[in-house]
C-alpha positions as semicolon CSV with decimal commas, in nm:
position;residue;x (nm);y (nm);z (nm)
1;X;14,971;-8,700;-4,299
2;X;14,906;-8,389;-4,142
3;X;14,702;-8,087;-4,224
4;X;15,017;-7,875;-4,268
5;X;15,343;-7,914;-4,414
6;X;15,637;-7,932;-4,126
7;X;15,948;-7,752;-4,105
8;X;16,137;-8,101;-4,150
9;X;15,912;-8,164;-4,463
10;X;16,064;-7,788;-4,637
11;X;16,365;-7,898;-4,503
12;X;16,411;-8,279;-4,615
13;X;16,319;-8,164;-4,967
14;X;16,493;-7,791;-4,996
15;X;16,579;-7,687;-5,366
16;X;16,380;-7,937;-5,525
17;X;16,093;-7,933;-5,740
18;X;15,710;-7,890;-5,566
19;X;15,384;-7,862;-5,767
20;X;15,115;-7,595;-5,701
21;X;14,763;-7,656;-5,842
22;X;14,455;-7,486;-5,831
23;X;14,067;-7,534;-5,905
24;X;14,096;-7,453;-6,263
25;X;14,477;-7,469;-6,353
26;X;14,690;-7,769;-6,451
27;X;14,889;-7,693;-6,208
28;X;15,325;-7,525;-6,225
29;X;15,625;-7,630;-6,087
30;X;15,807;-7,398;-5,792
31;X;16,113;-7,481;-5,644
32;X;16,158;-7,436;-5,288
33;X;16,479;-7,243;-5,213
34;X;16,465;-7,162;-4,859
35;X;16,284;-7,289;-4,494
36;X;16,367;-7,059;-4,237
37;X;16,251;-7,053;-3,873
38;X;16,040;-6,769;-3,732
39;X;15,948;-6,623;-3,381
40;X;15,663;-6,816;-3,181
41;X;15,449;-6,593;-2,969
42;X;15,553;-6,847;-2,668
43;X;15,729;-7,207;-2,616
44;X;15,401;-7,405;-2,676
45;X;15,395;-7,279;-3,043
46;X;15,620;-7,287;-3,350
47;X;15,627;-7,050;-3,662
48;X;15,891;-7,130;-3,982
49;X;15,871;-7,036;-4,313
50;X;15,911;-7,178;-4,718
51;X;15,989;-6,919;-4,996
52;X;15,902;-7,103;-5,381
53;X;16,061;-6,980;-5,649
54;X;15,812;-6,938;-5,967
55;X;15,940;-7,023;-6,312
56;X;16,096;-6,733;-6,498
57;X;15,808;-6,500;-6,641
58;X;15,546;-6,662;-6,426
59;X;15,364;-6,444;-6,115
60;X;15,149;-6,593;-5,925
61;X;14,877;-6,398;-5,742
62;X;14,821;-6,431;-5,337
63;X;14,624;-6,785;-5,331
64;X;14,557;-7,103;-5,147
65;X;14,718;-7,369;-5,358
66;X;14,767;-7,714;-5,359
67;X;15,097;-7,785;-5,293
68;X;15,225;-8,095;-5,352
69;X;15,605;-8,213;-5,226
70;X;15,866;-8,418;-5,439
71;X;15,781;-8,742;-5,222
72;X;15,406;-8,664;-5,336
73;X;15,254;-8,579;-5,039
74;X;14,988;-8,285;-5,064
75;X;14,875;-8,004;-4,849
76;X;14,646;-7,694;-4,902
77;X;14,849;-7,365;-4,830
78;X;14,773;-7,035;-4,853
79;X;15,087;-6,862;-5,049
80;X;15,171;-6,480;-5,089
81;X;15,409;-6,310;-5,375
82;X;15,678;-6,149;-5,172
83;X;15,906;-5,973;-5,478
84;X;16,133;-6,114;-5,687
85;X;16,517;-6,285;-5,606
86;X;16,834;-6,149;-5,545
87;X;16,875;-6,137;-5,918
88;X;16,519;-6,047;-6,063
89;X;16,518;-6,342;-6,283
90;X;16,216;-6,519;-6,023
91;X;15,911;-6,385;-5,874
92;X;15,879;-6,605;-5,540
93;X;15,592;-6,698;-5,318
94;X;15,580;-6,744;-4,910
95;X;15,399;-6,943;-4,696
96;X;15,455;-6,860;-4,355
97;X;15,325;-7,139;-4,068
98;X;15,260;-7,037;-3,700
99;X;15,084;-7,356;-3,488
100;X;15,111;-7,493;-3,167
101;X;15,432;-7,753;-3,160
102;X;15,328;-8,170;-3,168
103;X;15,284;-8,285;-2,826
């Protein structure tokens, strides 16, 4: 496993469940609801993003969590509240990933 989640890992398991935990939480289910691809500073690197929704009436704070994906596999990640949805209904969290590309 690597040290950060891919783009095809957001994207393999779009708008299903994920589980953030922290040091002294049980932990609360986001969904991930979009992957989106970003600008690299040059060909050698990649950047892409993954926006959570948070359950309704939840708001996280800026954090690194553990986030674990629907096929279990876990990560650390550093996520930060960008505003609610479309709707207002969901506060959502963003982790954005810029790292040189797999040889």
């Amino acid at each position: 496993m690597s040290l950060i989640p891919t783009r095809q890992d957001f994207e393999q398991q779009l708008h299903q469940p994920w589980q953030l935990s922290w040091e002294s939480g049980e932990g609360v289910a986001v969904t991930l609801i979009e992957v989106s691809e970003g600008q690299a500073m040059n060909s050698r690197h990649e950047c892409y993003s993954a926006i959570f929704a948070q359950p309704v009436g939840i708001q996280m704070p800026q954090h690194s969590y553990r986030l674990r994906s629907p096929s279990n596999a876990e990560w650390t990640v550093m996520l930060s509240p960008i505003g609610p949805d479309e709707d207002g209904e969901h506060h959502l969290l963003q982790a954005v990933f810029h790292c040189r590309k797999p040889l």
